[in-house]
Z-matrix of the N, CA and C atoms (Angstrom, degrees):
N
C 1 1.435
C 2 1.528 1 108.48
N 3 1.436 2 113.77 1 159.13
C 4 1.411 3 104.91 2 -147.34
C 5 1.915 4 86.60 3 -104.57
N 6 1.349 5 121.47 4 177.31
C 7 1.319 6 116.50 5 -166.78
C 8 1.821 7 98.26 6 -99.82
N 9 1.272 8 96.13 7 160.03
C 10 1.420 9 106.16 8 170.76
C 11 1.671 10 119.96 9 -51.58
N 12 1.636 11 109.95 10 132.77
C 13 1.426 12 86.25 11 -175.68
C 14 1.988 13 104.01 12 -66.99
N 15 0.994 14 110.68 13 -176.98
C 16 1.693 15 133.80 14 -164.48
C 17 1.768 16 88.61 15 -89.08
N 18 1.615 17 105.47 16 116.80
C 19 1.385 18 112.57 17 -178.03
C 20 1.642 19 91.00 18 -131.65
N 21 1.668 20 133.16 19 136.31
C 22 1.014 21 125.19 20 120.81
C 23 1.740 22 141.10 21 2.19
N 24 1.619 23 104.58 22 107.53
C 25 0.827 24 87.10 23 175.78
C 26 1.286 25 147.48 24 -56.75
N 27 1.918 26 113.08 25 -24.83
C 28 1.645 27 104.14 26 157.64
C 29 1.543 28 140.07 27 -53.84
N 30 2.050 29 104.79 28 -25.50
C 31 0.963 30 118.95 29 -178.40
C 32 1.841 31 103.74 30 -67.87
N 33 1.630 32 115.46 31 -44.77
C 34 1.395 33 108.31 32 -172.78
C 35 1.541 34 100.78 33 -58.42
N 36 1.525 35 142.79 34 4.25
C 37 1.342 36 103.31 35 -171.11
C 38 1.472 37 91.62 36 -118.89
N 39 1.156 38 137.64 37 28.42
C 40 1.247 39 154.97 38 151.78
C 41 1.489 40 116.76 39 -49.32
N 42 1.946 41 125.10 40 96.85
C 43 1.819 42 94.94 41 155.68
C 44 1.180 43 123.15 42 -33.22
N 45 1.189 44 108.93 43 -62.15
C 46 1.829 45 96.83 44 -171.39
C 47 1.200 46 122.43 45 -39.40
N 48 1.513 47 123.60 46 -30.48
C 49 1.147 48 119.65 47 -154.87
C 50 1.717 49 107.08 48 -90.09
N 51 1.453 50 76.22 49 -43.98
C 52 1.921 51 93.27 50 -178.84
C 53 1.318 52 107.08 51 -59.48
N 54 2.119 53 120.29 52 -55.37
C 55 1.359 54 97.01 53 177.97
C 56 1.335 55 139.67 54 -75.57
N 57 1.493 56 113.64 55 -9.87
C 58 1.753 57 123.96 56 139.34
C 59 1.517 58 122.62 57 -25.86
N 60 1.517 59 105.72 58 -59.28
C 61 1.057 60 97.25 59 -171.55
C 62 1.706 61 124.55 60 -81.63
N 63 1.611 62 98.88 61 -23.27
C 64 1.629 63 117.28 62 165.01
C 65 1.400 64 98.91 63 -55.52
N 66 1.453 65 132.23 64 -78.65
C 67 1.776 66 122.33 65 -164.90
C 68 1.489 67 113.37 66 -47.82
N 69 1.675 68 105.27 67 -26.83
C 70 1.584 69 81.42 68 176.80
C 71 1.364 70 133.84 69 -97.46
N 72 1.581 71 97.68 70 5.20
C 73 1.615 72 109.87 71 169.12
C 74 1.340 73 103.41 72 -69.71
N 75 1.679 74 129.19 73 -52.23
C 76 0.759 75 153.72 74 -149.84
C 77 2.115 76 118.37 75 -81.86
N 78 1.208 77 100.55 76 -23.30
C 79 1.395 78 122.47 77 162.00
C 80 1.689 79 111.47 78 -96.66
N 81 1.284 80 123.16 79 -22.13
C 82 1.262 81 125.79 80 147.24
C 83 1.699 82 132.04 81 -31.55
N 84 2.136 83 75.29 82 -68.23
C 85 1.934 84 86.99 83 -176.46
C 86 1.862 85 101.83 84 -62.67
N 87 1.387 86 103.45 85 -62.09
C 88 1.729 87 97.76 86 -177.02
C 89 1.286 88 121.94 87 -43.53
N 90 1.640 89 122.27 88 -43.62
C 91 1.559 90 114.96 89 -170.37
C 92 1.917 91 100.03 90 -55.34
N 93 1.489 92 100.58 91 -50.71
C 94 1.635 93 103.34 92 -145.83
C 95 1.924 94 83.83 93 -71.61
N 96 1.215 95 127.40 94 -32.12
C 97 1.638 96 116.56 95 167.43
C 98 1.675 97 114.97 96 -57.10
N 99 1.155 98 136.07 97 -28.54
C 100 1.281 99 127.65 98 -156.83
C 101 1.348 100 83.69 99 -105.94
N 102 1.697 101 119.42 100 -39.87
C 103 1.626 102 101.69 101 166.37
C 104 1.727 103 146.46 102 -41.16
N 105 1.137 104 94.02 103 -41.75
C 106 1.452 105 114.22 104 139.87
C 107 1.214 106 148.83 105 -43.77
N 108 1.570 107 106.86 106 -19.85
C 109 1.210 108 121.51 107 159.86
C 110 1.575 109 129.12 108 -116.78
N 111 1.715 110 103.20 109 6.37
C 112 1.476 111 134.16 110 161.49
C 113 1.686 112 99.94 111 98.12
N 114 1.049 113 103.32 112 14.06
C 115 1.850 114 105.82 113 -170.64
C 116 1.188 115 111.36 114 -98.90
N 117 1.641 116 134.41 115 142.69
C 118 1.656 117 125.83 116 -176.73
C 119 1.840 118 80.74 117 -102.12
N 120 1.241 119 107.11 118 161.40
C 121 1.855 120 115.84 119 157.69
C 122 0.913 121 113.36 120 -26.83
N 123 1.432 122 118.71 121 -57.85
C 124 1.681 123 114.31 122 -164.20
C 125 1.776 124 128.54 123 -83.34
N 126 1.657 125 94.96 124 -8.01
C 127 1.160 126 126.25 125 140.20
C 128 1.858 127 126.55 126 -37.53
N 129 1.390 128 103.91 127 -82.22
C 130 1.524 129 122.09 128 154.84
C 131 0.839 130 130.79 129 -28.33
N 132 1.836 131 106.19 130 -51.45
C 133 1.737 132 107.89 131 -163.96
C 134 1.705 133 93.98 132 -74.97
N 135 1.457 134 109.28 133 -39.25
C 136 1.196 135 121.33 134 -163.72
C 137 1.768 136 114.82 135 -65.97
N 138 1.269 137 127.98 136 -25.74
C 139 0.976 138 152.36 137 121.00
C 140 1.535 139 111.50 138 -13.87
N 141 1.600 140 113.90 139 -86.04
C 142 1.968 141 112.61 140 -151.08
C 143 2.251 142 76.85 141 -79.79
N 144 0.724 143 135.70 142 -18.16
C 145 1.006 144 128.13 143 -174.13
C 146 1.947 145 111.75 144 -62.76
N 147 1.703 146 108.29 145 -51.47
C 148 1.000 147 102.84 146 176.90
C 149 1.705 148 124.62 147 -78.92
N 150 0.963 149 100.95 148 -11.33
C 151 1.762 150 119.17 149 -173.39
C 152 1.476 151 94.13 150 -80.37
N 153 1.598 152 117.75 151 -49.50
C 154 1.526 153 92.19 152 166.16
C 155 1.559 154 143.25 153 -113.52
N 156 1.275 155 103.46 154 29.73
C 157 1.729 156 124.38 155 159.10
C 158 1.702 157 118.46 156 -92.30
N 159 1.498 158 106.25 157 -34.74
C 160 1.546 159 104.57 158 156.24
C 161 1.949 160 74.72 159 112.95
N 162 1.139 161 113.86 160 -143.67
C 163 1.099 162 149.18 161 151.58
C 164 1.323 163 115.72 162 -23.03
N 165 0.791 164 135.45 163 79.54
C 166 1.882 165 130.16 164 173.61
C 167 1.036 166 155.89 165 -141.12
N 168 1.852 167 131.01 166 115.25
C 169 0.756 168 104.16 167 -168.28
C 170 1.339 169 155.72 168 -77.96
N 171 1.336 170 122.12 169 170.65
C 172 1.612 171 143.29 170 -149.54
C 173 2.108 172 81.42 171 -38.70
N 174 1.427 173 87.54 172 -81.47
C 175 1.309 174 109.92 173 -175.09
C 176 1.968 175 115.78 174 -25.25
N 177 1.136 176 96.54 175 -54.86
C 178 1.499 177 119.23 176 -176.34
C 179 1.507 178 98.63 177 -74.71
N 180 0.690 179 169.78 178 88.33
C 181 1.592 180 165.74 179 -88.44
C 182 1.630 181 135.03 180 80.38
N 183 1.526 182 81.88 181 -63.36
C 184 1.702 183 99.76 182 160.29
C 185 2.012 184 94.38 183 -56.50
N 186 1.269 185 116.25 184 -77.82
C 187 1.447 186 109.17 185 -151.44
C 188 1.957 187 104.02 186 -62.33
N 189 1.519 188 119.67 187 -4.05
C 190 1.214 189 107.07 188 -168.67
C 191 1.322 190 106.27 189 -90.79
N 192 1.113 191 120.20 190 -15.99
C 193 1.673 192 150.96 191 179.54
C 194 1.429 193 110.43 192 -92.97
N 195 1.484 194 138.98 193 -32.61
C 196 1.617 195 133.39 194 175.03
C 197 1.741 196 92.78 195 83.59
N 198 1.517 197 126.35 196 31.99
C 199 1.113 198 111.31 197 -179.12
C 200 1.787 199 113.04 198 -125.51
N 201 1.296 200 115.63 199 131.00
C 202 1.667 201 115.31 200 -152.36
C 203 1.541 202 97.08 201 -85.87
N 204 1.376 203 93.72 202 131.75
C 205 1.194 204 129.72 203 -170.38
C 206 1.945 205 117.88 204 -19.40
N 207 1.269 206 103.92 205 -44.64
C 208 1.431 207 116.42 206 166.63
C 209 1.300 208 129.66 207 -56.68
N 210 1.464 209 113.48 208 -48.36
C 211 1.376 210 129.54 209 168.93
C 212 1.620 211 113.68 210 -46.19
N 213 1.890 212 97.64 211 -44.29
C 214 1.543 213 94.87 212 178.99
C 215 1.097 214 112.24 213 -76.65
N 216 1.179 215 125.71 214 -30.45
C 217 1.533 216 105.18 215 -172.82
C 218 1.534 217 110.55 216 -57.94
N 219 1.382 218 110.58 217 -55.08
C 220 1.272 219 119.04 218 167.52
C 221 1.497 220 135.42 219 -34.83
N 222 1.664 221 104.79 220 -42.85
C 223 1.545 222 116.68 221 144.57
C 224 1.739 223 130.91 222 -45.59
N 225 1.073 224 97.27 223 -63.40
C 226 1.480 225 111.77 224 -177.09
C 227 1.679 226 96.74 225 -66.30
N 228 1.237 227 144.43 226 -38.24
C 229 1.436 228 133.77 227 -166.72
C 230 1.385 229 86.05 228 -91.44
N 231 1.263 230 155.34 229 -51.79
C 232 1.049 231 113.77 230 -174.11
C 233 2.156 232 129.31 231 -71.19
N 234 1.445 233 106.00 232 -24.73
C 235 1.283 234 108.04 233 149.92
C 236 1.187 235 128.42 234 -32.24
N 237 1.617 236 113.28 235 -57.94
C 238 1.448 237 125.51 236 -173.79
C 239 1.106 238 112.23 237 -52.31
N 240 1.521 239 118.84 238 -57.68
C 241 1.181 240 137.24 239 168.94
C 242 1.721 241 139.68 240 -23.54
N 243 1.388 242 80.41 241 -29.51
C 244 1.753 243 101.82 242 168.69
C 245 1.025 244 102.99 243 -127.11
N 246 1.582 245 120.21 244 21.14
C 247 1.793 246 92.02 245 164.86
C 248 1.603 247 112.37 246 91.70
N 249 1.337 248 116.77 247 -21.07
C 250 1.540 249 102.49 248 -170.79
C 251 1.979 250 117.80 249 -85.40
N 252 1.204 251 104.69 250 4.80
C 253 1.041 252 111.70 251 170.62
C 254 1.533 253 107.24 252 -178.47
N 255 1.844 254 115.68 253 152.86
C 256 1.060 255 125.63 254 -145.55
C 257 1.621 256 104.62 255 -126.36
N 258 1.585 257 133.29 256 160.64
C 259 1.139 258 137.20 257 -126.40
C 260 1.633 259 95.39 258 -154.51
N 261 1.502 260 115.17 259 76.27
C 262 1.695 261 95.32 260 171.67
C 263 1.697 262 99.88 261 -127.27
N 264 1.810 263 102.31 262 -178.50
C 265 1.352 264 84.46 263 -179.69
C 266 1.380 265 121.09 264 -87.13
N 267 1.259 266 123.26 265 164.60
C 268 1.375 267 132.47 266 -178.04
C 269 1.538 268 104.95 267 -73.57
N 270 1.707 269 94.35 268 138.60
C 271 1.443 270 102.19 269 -160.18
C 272 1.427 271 108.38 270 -86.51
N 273 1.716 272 115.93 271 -25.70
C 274 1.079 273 122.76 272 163.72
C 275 1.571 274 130.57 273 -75.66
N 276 1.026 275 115.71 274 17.51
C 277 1.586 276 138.15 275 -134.56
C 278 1.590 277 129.78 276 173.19
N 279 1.286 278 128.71 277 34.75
C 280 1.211 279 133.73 278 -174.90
C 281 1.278 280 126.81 279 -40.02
N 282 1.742 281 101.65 280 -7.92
C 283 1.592 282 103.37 281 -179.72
C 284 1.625 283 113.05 282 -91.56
N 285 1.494 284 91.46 283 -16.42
C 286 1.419 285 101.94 284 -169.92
C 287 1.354 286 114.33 285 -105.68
N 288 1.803 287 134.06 286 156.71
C 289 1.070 288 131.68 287 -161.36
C 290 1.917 289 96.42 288 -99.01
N 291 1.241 290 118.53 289 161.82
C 292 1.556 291 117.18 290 -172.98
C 293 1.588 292 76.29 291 -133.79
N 294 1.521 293 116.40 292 131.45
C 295 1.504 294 125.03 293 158.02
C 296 1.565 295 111.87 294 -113.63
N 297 1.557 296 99.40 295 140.77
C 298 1.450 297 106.94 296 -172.18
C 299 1.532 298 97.39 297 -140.15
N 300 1.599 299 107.11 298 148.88
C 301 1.649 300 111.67 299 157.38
C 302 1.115 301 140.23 300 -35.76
N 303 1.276 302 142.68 301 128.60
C 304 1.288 303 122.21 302 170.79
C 305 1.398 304 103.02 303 -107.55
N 306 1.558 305 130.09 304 164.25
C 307 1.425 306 137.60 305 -155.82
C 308 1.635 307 71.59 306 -80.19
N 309 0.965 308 171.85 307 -83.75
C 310 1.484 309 142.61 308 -122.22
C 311 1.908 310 100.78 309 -82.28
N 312 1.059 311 100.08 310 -34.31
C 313 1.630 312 95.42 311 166.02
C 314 1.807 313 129.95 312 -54.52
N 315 1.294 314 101.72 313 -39.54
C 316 1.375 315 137.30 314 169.02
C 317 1.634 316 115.04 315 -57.64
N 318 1.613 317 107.16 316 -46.32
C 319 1.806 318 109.94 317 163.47
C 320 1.187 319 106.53 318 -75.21
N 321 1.400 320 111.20 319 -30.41
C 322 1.771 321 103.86 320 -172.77
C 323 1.407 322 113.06 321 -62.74
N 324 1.315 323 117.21 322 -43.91
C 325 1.636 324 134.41 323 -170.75
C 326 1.675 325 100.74 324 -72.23
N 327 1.081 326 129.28 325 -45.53
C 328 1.329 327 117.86 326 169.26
C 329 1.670 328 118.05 327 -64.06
N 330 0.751 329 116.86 328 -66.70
C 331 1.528 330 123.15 329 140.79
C 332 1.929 331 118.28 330 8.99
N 333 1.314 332 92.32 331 -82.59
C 334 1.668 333 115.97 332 160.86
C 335 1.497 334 124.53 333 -40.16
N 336 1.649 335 99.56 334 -58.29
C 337 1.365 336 119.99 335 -169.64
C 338 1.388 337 103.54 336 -63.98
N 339 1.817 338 131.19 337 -52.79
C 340 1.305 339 142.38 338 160.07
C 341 1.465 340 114.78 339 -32.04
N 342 1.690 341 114.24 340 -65.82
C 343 2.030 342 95.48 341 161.71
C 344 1.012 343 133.25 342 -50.01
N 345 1.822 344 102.95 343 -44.26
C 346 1.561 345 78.13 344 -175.38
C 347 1.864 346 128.00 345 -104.43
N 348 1.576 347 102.69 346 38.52
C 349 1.437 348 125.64 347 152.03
C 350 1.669 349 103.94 348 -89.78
N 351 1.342 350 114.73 349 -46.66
C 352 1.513 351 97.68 350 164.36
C 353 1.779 352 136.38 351 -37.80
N 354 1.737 353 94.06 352 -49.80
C 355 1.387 354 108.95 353 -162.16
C 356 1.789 355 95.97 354 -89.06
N 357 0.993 356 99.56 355 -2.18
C 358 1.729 357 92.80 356 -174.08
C 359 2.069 358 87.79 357 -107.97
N 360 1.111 359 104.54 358 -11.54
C 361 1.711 360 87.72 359 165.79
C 362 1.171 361 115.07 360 -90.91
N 363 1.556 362 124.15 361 -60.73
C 364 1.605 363 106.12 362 149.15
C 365 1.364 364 136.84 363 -15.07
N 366 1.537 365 113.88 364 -60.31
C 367 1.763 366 102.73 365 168.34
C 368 1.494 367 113.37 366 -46.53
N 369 1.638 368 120.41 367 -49.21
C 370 1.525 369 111.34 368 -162.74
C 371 1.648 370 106.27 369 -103.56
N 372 1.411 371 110.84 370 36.96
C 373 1.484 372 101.27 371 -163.40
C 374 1.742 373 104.37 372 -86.68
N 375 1.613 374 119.14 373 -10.89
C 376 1.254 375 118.26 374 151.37
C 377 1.713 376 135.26 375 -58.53
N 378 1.184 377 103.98 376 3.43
C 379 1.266 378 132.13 377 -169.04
C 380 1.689 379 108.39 378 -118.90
N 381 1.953 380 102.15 379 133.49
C 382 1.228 381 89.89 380 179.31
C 383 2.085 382 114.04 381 -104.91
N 384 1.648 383 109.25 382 173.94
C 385 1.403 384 81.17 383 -161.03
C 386 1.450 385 130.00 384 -48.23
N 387 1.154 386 140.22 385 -20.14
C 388 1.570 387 171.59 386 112.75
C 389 1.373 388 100.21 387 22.17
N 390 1.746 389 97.81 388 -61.02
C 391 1.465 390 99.15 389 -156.41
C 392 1.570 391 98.73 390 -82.17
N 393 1.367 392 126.75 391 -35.49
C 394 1.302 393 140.38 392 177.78
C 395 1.484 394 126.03 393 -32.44
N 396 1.878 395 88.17 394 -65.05
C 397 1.421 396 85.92 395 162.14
C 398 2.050 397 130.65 396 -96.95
N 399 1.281 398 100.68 397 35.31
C 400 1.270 399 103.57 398 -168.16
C 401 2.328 400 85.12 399 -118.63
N 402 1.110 401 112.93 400 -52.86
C 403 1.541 402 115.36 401 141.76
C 404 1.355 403 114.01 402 -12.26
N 405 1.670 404 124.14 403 -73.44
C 406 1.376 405 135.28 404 -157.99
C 407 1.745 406 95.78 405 -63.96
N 408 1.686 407 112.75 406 -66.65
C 409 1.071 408 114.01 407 -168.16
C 410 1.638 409 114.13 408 -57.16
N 411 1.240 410 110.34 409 -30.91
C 412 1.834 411 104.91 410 172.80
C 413 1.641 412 117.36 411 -65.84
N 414 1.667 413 103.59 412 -23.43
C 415 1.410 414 87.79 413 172.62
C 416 1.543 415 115.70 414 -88.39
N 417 1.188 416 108.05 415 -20.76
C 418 1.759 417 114.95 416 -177.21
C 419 1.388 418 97.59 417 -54.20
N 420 1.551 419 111.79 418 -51.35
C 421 1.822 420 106.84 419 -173.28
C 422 1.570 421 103.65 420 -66.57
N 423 1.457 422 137.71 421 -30.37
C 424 0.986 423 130.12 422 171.74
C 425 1.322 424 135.70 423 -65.12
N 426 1.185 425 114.31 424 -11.90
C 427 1.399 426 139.05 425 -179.34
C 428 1.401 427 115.59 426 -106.19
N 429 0.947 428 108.81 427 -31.21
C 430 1.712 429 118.64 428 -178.18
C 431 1.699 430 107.86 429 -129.16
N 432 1.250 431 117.48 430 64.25
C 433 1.281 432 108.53 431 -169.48
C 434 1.405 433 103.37 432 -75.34
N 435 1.592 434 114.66 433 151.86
C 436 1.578 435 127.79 434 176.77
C 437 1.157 436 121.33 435 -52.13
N 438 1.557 437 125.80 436 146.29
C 439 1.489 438 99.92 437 172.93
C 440 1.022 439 114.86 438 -113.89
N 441 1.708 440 123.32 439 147.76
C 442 1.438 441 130.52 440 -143.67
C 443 1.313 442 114.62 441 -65.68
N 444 1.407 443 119.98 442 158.83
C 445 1.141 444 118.05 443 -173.25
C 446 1.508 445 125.25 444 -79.81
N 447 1.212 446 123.28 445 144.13
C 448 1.373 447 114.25 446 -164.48
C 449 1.973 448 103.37 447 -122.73
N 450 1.918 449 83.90 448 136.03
C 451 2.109 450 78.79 449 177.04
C 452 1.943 451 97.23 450 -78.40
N 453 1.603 452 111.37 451 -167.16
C 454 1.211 453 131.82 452 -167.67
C 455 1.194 454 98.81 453 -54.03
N 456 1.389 455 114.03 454 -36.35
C 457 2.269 456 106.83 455 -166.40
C 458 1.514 457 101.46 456 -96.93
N 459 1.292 458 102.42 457 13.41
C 460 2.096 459 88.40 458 163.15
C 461 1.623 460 97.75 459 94.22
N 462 1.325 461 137.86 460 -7.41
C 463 1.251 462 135.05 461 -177.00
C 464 1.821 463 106.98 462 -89.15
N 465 1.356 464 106.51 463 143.09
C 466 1.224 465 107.28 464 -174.51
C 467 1.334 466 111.52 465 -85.32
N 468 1.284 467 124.65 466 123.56
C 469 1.715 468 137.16 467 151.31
C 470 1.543 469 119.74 468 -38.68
N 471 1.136 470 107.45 469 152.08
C 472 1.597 471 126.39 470 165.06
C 473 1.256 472 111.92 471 129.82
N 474 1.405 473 91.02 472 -144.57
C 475 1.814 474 99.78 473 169.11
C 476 1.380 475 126.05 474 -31.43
């Protein structure tokens, strides 16, 4: 693995910098695990995505994912392609395509899901379980920060 590029030491004490450099260790371990199982991420996501929407369409997928419309098609046909998920028309929607799992898609995704619980223990394996999930919850608040509190006229409280 190749070395960190050369950051300042004020820059290393940066979240940003640090959790930059954490996701990309960390998209490292998963890509080169799912590689292994011939799958890119967007593969995967695209994958646990349909296994748990059920039925869905083409369209509705792309936007549940943030992924433009082309890419999916391109996603989903190569899925199809091996079988790991299937392509009929939407019953509510005949214009539109509904993609669903197929049971070999379904071993694949467990399959998937098993590396990349591997590669995500490797990332935090300096970490004890404690810290792991105390880790998880700091990024959940970081990612989804609260929204501020507001008095009776709609103005936000605090500081």
């Amino acid at each position: 693995m190749a070395e960190d590029p050369y950051a300042p030491a004020r820059i290393r004490e940066l979240p940003s910098w640090l959790l930059g450099r954490a996701a990309a260790r960390g998209h490292r371990l998963v890509a080169g695990a799912l590689a292994r199982e011939g799958l890119r991420m967007m593969h995967h996501a695209v994958l646990s995505a349909v296994a748990e929407l059920g039925p869905v369409s083409q369209a509705e997928l792309g936007r549940s994912l943030s992924i433009d419309p082309k890419d999916m098609v391109a996603i989903v046909n190569e899925l199809q392609s091996r079988g790991l998920v299937t392509r009929t028309p939407d019953p509510k929607d005949r214009r539109k395509n509904a993609i669903a799992i197929s049971v070999s898609g379904r071993r694949r995704l467990r399959r998937t899901e098993e590396l990349g619980d591997e590669a995500n223990a490797e990332l935090t394996a300096a970490l004890s379980p404690a810290e792991r999930d105390q880790l998880i919850a700091l990024l959940t608040r970081i990612i989804q920060p609260e929204e501020p509190a507001c008095d009776t006229t709609g103005t936000a409280t605090g500081d």
